[in-house]
C-alpha positions as a Markdown table, in Angstrom:
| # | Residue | x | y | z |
|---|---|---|---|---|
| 1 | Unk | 0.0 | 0.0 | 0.0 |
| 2 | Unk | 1.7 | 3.3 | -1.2 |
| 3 | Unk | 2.4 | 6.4 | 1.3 |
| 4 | Unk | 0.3 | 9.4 | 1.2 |
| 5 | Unk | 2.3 | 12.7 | 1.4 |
| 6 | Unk | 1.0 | 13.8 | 4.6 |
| 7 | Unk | 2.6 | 10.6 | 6.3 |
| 8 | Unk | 5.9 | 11.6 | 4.6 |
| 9 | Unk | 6.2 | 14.9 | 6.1 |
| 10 | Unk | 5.0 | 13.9 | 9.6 |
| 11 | Unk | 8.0 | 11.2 | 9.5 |
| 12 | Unk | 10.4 | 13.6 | 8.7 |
| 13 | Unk | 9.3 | 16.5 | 10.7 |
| 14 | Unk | 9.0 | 13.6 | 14.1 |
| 15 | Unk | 12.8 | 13.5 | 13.0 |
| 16 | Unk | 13.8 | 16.9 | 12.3 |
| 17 | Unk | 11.4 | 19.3 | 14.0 |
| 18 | Unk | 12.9 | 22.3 | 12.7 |
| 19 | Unk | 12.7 | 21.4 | 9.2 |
| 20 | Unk | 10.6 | 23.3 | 6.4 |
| 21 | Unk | 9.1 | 20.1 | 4.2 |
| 22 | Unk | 7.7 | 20.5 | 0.7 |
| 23 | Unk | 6.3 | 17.2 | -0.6 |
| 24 | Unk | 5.6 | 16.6 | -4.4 |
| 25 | Unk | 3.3 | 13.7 | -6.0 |
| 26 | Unk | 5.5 | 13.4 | -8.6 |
| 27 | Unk | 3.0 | 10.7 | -11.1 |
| 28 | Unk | -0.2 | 11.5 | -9.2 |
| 29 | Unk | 0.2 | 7.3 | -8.0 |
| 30 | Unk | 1.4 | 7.5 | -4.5 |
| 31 | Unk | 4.2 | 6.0 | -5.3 |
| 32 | Unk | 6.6 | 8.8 | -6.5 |
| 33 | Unk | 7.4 | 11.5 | -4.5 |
| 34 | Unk | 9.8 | 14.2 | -4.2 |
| 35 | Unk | 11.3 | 16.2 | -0.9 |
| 36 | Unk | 12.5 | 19.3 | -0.5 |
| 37 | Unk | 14.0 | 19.5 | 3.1 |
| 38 | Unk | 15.8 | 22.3 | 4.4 |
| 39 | Unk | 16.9 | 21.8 | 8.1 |
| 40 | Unk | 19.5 | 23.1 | 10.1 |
| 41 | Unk | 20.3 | 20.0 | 11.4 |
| 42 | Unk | 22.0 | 19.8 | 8.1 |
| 43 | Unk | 24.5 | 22.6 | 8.5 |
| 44 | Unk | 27.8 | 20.6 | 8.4 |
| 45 | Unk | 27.1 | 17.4 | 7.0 |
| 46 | Unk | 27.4 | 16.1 | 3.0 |
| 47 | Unk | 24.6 | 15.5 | 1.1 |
| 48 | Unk | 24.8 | 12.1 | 1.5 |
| 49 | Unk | 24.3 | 12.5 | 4.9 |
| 50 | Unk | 22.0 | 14.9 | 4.8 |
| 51 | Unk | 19.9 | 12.3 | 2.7 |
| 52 | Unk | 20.8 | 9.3 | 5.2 |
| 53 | Unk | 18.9 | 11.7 | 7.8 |
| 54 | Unk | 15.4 | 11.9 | 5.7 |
| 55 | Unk | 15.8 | 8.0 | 4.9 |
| 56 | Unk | 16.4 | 7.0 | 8.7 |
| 57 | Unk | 12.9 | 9.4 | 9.2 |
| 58 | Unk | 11.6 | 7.4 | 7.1 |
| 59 | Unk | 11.6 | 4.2 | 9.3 |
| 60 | Unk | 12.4 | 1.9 | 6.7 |
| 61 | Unk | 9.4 | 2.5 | 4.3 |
| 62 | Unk | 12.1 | 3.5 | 1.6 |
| 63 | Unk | 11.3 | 0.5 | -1.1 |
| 64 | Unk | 8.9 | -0.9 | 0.3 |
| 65 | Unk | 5.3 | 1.3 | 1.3 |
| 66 | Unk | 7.3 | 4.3 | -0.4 |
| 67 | Unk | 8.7 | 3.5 | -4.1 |
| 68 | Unk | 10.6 | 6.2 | -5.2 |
| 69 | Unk | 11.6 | 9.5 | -3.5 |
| 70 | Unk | 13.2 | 12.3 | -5.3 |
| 71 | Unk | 15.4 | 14.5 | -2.4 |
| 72 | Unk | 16.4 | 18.1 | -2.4 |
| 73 | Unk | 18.2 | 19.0 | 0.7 |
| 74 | Unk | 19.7 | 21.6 | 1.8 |
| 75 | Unk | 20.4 | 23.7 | 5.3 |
| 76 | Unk | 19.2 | 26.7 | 5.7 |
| 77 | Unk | 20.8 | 29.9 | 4.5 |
């Protein structure tokens, strides 16, 4: 069963309270998404890491209820 958006930003923001969250349905399926997370818990770290961060927020849905997520990250400016 696919992830609505609303459960996707909930996740993340549980994780990283501070973050601003923009969530696109990329195919209109609930299956492909994009993120665009700006937190300042990313000040300092790669973007891999940055993108580890969302992923670990994500409990472990990532290929399994959520297909395919698209991420922008960034801290902020």
């Amino acid at each position: 069963m696919p992830m609505n958006a609303g459960d996707i930003e909930r996740l993340i923001r549980e994780s990283l309270p501070d973050a601003k969250v923009r969530i696109e349905d990329l195919r209109g399926d609930g299956d492909h998404y994009a993120a665009h997370v700006v937190s300042a818990s990313f000040k300092g770290k790669t973007r891999v890491q940055q993108h580890q961060m969302v992923y670990q927020a994500l409990k472990g849905r990532m290929g399994g209820e959520l297909h395919a997520l698209a991420l922008q990250t960034s801290a902020p400016d």
